[in-house]
Legacy VTK file of the C-alpha trace (Angstrom):
# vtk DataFile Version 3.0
C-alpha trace
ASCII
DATASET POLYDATA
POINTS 73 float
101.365 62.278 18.833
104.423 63.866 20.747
105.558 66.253 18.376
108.621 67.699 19.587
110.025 65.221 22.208
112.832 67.109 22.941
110.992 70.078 24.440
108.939 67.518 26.542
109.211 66.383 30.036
111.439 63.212 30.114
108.980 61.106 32.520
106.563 62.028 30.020
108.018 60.376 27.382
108.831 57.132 28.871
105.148 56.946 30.292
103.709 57.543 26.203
106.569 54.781 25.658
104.871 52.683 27.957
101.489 53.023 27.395
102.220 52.215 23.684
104.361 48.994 24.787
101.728 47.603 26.869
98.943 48.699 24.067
100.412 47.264 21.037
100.443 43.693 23.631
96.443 43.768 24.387
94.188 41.696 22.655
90.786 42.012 23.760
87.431 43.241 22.307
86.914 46.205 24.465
90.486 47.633 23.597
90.831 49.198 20.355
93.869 47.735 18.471
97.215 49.978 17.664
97.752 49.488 13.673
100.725 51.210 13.455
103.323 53.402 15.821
106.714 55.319 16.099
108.797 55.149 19.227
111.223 58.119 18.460
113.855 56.028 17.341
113.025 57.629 13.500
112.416 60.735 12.606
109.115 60.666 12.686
108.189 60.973 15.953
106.902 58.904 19.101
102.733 58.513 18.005
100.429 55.859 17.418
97.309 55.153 15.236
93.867 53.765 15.970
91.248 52.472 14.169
88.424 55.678 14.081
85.975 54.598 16.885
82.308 54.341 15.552
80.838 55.938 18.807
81.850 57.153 22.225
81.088 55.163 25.279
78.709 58.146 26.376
77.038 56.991 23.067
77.134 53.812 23.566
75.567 54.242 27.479
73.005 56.752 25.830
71.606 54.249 23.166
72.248 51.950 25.892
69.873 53.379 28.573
67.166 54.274 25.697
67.271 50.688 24.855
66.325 49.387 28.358
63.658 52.334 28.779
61.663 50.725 25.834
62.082 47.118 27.037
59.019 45.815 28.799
59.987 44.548 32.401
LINES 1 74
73 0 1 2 3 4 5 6 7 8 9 10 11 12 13 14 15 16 17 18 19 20 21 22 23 24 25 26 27 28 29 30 31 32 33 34 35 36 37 38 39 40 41 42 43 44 45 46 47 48 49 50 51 52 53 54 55 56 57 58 59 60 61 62 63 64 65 66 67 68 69 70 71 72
C-alpha cells in the first residue's frame, strides 16, 4: 500500500498505477488474482489486496526438488 502518496515520487506512483491496471486485467493460473484495490481517487489510498499465498515459490521448488530426489529414474 502507498500510504502517503503525496510525499512519494510522482513516477512512482504512476508505475504502482500501472502495475495494478495491468494486474487487475490478467487471468491466468500462475498469477494470483487482485480482489479488491484503491487508485487514490478516495481517500483511502492507492493499494491492492491478494489472496494470502499458501507457499512461496522457494517452497514450492524445495518440495519440488525433494519430490524428484525420491522418484526412481
Amino acid at each position: 500500500m502507498l500510504r502517503n502518496v503525496a510525499n512519494i515520487d510522482a513516477e512512482a506512483v504512476v508505475r504502482f498505477k500501472r502495475e495494478l491496471r495491468i494486474l487487475t486485467e490478467l487471468s491466468d493460473l500462475n498469477v494470483i488474482p487482485i480482489l479488491a484495490h484503491g487508485d487514490g481517487t478516495e481517500e483511502d489510498g492507492i493499494w491492492y489486496a491478494m489472496p494470502l499465498a499458501k507457499a512461496s515459490l522457494l517452497d514450492v521448488a524445495k518440495e519440488f526438488k525433494a519430490t524428484c530426489r525420491r522418484s526412481p529414474t
